[in-house]
GUSERO-664231 format. One record per residue (C-alpha): x, y, z; residue in one letter. Coordinates in steps of 0.02 Angstrom, whole numbers, padded with zeros to 5 digits, always signed. Example, Ala and Ser with C-alpha at 12.3 -4.5 7.8 and 13.67 -1.06 7.14 Angstrom:
// residues 2
+00615-00225+00390A
+00684-00053+00357S
//
This chain:
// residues 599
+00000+00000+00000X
+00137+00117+00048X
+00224+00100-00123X
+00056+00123-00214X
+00057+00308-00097X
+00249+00333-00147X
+00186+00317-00342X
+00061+00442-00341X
+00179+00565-00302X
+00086+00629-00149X
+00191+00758-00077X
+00187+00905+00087X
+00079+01037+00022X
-00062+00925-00069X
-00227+00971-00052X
-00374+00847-00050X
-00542+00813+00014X
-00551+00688+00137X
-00703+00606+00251X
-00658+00576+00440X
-00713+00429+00496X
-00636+00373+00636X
-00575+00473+00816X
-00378+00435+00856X
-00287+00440+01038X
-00245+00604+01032X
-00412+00697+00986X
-00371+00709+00796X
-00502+00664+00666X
-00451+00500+00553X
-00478+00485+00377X
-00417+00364+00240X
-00348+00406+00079X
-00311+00246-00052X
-00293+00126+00117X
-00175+00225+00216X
-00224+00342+00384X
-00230+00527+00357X
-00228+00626+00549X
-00313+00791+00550X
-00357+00871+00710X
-00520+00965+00771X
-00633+00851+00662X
-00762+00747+00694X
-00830+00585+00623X
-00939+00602+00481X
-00880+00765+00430X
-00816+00809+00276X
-00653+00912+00243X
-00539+00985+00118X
-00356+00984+00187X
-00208+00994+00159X
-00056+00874+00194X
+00067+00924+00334X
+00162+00770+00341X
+00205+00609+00231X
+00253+00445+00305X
+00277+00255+00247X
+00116+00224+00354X
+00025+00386+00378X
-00028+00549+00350X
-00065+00720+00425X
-00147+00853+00374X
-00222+01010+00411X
-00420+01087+00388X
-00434+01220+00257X
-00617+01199+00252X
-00755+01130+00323X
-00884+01041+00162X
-00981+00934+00270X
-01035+00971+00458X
-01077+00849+00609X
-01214+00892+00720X
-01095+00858+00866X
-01007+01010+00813X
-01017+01184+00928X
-00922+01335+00893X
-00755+01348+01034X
-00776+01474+01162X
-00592+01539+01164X
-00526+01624+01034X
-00347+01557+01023X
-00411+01368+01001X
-00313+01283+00877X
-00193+01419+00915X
-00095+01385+01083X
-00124+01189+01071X
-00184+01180+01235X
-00365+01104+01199X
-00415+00971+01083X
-00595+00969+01096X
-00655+01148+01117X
-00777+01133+00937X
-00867+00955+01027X
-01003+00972+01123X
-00965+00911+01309X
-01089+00772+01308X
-01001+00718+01142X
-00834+00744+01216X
-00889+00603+01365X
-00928+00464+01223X
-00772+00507+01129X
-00678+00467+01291X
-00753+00314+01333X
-00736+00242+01150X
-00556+00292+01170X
-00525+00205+01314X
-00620+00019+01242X
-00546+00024+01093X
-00370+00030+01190X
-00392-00093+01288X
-00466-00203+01130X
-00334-00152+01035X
-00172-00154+01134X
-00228-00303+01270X
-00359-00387+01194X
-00486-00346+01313X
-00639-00332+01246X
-00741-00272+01406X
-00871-00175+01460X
-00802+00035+01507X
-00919+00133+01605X
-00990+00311+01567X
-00851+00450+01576X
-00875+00524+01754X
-00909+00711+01705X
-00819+00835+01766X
-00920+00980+01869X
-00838+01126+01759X
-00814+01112+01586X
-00726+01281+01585X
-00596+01360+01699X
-00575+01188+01814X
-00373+01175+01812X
-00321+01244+01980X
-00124+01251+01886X
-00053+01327+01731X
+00141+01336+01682X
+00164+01489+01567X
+00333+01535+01469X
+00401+01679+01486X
+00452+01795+01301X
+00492+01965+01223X
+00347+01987+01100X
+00320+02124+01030X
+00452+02223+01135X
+00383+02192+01288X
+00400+02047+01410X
+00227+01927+01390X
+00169+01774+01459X
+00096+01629+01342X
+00096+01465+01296X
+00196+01338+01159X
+00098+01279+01011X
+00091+01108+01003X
+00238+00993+00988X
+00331+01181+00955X
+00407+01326+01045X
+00318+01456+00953X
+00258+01588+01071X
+00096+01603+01091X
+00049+01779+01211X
-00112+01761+01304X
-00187+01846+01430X
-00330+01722+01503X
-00352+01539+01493X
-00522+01456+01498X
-00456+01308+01545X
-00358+01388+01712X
-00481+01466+01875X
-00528+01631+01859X
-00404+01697+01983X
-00271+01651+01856X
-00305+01799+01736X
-00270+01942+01877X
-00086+01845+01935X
-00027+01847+01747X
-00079+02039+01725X
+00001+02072+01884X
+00162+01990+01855X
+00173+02043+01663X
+00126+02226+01732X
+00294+02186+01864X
+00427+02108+01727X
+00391+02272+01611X
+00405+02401+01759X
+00549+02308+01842X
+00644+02319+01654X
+00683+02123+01662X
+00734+01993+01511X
+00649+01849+01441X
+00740+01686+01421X
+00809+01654+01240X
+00812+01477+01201X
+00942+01523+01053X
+01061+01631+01145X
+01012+01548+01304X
+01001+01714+01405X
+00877+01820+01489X
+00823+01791+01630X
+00632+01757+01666X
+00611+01571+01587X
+00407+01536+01665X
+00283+01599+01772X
+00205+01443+01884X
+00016+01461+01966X
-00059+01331+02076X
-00228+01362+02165X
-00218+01276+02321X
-00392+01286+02426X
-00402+01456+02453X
-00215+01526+02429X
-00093+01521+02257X
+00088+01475+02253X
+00158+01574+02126X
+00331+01519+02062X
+00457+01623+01946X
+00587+01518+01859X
+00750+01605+01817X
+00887+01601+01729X
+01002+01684+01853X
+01045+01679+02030X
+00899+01813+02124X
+00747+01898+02062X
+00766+02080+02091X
+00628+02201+02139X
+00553+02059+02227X
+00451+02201+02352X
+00342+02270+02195X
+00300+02080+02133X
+00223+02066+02329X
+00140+02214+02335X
+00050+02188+02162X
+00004+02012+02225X
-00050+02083+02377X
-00185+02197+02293X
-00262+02061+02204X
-00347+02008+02368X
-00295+01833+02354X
-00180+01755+02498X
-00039+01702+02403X
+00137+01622+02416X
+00269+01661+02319X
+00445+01570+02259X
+00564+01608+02144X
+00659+01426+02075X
+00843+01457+01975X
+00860+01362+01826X
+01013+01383+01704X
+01026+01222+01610X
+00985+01210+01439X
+00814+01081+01453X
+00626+01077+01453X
+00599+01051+01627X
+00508+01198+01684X
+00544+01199+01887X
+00757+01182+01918X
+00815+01190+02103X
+00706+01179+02250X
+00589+01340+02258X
+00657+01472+02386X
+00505+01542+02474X
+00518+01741+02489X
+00350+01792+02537X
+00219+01679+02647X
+00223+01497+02679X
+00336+01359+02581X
+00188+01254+02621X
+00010+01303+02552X
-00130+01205+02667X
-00313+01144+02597X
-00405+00994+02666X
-00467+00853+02523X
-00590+00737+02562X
-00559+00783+02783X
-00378+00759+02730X
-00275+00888+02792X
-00145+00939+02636X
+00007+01053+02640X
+00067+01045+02479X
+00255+01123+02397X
+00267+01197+02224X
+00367+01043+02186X
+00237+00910+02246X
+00109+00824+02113X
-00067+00848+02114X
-00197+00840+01997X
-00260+00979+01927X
-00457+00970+01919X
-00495+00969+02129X
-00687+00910+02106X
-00662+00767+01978X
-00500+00711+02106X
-00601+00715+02235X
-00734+00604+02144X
-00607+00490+02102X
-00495+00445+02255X
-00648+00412+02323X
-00708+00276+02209X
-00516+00210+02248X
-00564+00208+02450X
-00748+00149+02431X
-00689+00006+02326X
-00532-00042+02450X
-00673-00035+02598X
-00794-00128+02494X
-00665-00279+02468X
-00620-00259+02651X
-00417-00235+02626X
-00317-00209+02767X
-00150-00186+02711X
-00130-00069+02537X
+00011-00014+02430X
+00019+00147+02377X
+00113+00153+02223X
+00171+00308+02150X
+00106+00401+02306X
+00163+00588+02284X
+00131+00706+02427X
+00007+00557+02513X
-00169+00624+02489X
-00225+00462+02417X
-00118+00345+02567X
-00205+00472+02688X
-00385+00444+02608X
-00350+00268+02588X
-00292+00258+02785X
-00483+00287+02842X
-00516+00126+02745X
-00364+00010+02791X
-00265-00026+02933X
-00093+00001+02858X
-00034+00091+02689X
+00143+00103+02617X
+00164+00235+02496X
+00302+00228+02371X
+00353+00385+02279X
+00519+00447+02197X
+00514+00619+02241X
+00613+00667+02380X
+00498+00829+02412X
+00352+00729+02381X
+00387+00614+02511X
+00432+00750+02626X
+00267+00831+02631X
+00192+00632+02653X
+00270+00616+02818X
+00213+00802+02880X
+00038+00731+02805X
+00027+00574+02880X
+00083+00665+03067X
-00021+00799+03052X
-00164+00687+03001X
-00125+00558+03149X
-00071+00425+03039X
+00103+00389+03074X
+00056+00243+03146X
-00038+00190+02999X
+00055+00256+02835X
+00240+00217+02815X
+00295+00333+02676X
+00471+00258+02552X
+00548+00371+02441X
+00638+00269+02299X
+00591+00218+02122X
+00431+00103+02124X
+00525-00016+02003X
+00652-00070+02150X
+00547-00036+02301X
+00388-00139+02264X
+00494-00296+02208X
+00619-00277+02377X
+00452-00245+02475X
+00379-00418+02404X
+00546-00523+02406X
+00534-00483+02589X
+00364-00512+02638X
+00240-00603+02537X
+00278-00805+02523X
+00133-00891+02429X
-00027-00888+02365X
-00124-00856+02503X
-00018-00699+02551X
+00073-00797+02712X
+00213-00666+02752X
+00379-00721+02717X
+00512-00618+02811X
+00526-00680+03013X
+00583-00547+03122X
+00757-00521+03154X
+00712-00521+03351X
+00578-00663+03335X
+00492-00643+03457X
+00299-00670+03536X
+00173-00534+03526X
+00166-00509+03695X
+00354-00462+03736X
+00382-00274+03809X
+00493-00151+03830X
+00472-00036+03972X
+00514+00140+03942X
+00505+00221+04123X
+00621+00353+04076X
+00597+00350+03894X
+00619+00552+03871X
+00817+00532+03905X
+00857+00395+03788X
+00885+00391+03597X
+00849+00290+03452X
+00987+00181+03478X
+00922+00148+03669X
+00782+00089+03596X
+00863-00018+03486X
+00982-00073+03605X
+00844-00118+03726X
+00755-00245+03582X
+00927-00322+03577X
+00908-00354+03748X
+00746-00423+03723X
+00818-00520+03581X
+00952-00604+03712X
+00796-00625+03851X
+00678-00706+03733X
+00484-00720+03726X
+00376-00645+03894X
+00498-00535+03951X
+00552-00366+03977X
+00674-00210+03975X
+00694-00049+04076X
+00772+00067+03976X
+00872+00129+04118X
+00979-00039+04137X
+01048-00019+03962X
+01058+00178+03951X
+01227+00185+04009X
+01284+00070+03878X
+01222+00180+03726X
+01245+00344+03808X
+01437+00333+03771X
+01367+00337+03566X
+01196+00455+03590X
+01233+00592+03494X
+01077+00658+03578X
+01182+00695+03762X
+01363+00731+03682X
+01436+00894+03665X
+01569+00824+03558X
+01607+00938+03401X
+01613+00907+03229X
+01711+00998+03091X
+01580+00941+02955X
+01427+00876+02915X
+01529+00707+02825X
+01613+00694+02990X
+01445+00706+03093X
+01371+00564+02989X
+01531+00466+03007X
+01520+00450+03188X
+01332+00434+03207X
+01349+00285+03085X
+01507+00201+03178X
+01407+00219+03351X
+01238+00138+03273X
+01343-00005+03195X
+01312-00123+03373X
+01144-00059+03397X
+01087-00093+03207X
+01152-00270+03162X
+01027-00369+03219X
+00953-00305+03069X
+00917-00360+02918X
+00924-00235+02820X
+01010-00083+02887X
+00977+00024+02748X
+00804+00040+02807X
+00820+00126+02953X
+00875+00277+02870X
+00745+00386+02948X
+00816+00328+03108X
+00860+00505+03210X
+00998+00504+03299X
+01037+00694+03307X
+00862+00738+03382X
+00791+00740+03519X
+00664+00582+03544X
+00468+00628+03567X
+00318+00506+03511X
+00322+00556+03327X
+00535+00510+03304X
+00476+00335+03419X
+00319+00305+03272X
+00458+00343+03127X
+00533+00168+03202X
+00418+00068+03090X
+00479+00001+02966X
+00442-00108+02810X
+00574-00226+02805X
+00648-00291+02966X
+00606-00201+03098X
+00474-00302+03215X
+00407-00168+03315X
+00282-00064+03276X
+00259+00069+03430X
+00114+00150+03488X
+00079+00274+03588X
+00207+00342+03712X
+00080+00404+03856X
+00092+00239+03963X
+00302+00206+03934X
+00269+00037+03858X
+00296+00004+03681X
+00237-00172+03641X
+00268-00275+03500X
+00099-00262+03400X
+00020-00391+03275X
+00130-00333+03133X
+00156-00377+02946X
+00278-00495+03015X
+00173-00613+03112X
-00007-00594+03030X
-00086-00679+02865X
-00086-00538+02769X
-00239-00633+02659X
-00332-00447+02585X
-00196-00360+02536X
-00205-00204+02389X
-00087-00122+02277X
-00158+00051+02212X
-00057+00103+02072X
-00061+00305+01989X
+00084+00306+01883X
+00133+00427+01743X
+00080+00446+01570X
+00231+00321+01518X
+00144+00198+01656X
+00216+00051+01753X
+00373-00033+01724X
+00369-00199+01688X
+00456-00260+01843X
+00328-00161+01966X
+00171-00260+01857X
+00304-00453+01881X
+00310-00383+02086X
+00119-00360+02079X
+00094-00548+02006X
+00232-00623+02121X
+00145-00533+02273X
-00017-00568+02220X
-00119-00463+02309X
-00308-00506+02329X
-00365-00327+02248X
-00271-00208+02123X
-00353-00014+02074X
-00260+00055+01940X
-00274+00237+01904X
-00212+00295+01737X
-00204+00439+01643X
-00145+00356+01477X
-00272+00220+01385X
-00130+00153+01285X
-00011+00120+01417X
-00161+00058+01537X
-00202-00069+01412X
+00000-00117+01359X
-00020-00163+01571X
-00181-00219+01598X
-00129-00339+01456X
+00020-00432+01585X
-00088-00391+01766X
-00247-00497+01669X
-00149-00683+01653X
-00179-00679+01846X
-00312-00540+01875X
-00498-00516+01803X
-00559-00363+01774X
-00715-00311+01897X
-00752-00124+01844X
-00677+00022+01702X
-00729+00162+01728X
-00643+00333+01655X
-00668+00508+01728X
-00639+00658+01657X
-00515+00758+01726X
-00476+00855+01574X
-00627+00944+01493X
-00595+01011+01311X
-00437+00901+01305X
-00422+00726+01237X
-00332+00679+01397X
-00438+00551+01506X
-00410+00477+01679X
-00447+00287+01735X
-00494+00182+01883X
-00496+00007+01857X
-00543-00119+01975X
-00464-00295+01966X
-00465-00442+02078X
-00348-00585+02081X
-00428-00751+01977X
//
């Protein structure tokens, strides 16, 4: 076919008519011409088009609308003026209802085409605004026109695009980009050239959090100057606001470089989702459409409480609101996320939530961290736990903290040795093994240190005894030895892999050994995964099927890498439920949950 297409001497600049018959994955209209597939965005099936080709391949073609001949009733005319401008919306010209159907036919014929899994897909869970529902927007910065502007890329380009208002972003948006725009022109400052790769304002980043914005100003350079008139313009907007400026000089298309420096209000902007209480860093992931979220991590936690799981893995956690949600429902959640800032603002999560006790939050890459986490725990079918303790002991052994404010980490640990030696029904006071760890608690020393390297030297020689009845050491790297102890530093103790304890609270001085993963058939086990567009890796889905876990809830944001995985979870997992949810009106993006239990 492609060397009949070569023949005809089909070239770039062709025009032809051409009836769409077909929607592809990325919003784009498809139409055949002699056998092979011509793309042309914002059409619709049954329309009729004169175009003109854009692109020539072996396989395919693309091509662009130079007019419309034949009309579908699904067809309205796009609210914003710079559609099929900016490239920022795909579906503008559908009606919404239409939109929905176009979704869930995207997301069946996926999962038929890539998996072979012809099933039943809900109705797209609509999305409460159609227009001006993103609470974030991440807006170049560029000379146009001689003056300093903020915009947007066209598509799969870096031609500047000015604008002035989004309809996708919250209304607030509009007033912050005036007001910084306003700022950059006053203040006399430079737009980032990719060319000459100077300048110095590279992006202007807005995130609505509850009722505040973080506002973030990349730069090429090492301060923002006239930082006091950006405020005060912020300030008269009326809006409570925090603002960061983030220094990036490399040559890339990451937006954010190093960690945002907060100069005015909190580095932490608080909300509450779903009686979760958030604080959230301009750093930290979160989707962007807060009422269709909401909607949807709570189809993830009704369906975990509906199976009954007790234990649940929260894979590709980010800043915990899901592990959080998901605690109400289960009695223990791990949540595994590769972002270091991500993680941070899990832990202050889970404590300020009261779940330290409950979540357990891992930063490192999901591909080593769910295999290691199964390898260690999970034995057979049934979901027996594998790893014994390294202290194995009986549920009821207890140590005694009497004095448990003057004694560290490591006379903690050193006490579970003891109970280690003493075996089953017995127990420690703290104070008779105090002395022995004092000589290494960092906590009580005055001894100085030139360095941080040489701090971390000496805190790791005197934990050596204390750790290696261990496992695996390496996991106790929360472990503070540099801090004074309280409740929360005693609930960062428990751990994944080999530590046995799990402590509660420290009001009565005793920390028992509680029913842990360690000892207990863990037989309703979950793993929630919410990976990236580019989905799971392979060896998370092989950790999934060696665990086997009684109840998997994938959320996805990418039909054609949900299916490419679905396709390896479904040898040992049917498929109870799809159903997508639209977190991205006038886009062709769409977000789903589906439900699977193990065969």
């Amino acid at each position: 076919m492609s060397v009949r297409f070569i023949d005809m001497a089909l070239k770039v600049g062709d025009k032809t008519e051409l009836e769409i018959i077909d929607n592809g994955t990325d919003g784009e209209g498809i139409a055949k011409y002699e056998g092979m597939a011509v793309f042309v965005p914002f059409v619709l099936p049954g329309e009729t088009v004169r175009a003109e080709i854009t692109l020539l391949k072996k396989n395919f073609a693309r091509a662009k609308v130079i007019k419309l001949l034949k009309s579908s009733p699904l067809r309205q005319e796009p609210p914003c003026p710079l559609f099929r401008k900016c490239g920022g919306c795909d579906y503008q010209h559908i009606k919404y209802e239409a939109q929905l159907e176009i979704k869930r036919a995207e997301v069946k014929n996926c999962l038929k085409k890539y998996a072979g899994l012809d099933v039943e897909v809900g109705e797209v869970v609509p999305s409460k605004e159609v227009l001006h529902y993103r609470n974030k927007v991440q807006l170049p910065i560029a000379l146009f026109g001689g003056k300093i502007r903020a915009g947007f890329f066209k598509e799969k380009s870096h031609d500047f695009i000015p604008i002035e208002d989004c309809l996708l972003q919250g209304e607030w948006a509009k007033s912050f980009i005036a007001a910084f725009v306003e700022y950059a022109n006053e203040s006399k400052l430079t737009a980032y050239d990719e060319r000459t790769q100077k300048g110095l304002l590279r992006h202007l980043v807005l995130r609505k959090i509850g009722d505040s914005v973080n506002a973030v100003v990349v730069i090429n350079g090492k301060s923002l100057p006239n930082r006091d008139n950006l405020i005060q313009k912020f300030k008269a907007l009326s809006i409570p606001f925090n603002l960061f400026y983030s220094i990036n000089t490399k040559n890339t298309n990451v937006i954010l470089g190093e960690t945002p420096v907060c100069f005015y209000g909190s580095e932490l902007a608080q909300t509450e989702i779903l009686g979760v209480k958030t604080n959230v860093s301009p750093a930290s992931f979160m989707q962007v459409n807060d009422s269709v979220r909401d909607l949807l991590y709570q189809y993830a936690a009704d369906a975990i409480k509906e199976k009954g799981c007790d234990i649940v893995f929260d894979v590709f956690s980010g800043v915990g609101i899901l592990s959080n949600i998901l605690a109400k429902v289960a009695d223990k959640v791990y949540g595994i996320e590769i972002v270091k800032d991500a993680v941070d603002n899990a832990n202050e999560m889970a404590r300020s939530n009261g779940n330290l006790d409950k979540i357990t939050n891992i930063c490192g890459d999901a591909a080593v961290v769910l295999p290691k986490l199964v390898s260690e725990i999970f034995q057979s079918r049934n979901g027996v736990l594998n790893t014994k303790p390294a202290a194995n002991l009986e549920n009821n052994c207890d140590i005694n903290l009497k004095d448990k404010s003057d004694n560290g980490c490591d006379t903690i640990i050193a006490a579970k040795n003891k109970l280690n030696d003493n075996g089953a029904n017995s127990t420690v006071d703290i104070k008779t093994v105090s002395d022995e760890t004092n000589k290494h608690n960092d906590i009580k020393s005055d001894k100085k240190f030139n360095n941080v390297e040489e701090k971390n030297e000496y805190n790791k020689a005197s934990s050596k005894d204390s750790l290696n009845s261990f496992d695996t050491n390496s996991n106790l790297n929360t472990l503070s030895l540099d801090k004074p102890k309280s409740d929360s530093n005693l609930n960062a103790l428990n751990k994944p892999y080999s530590d046995d304890f799990i402590y509660q609270s420290a009001s009565s001085g005793v920390y028992k050994k509680e029913k842990s993963l360690y000892n207990q058939n863990a037989t309703n086990c979950a793993v929630v995964l919410d990976p990236p567009r580019k989905g799971c890796d392979e060896s998370v889905l092989n950790a999934i099927l060696t665990a086997k876990p009684q109840t998997v809830v994938y959320i996805s944001c990418n039909p054609a890498t949900l299916a490419r995985d679905l396709k390896i979870l479904s040898t040992e997992y049917k498929i109870d439920s799809v159903t997508p949810f639209d977190m991205f009106p006038q886009c062709a993006h769409v977000e789903t949950v589906v439900l699977m239990s193990r065969v």
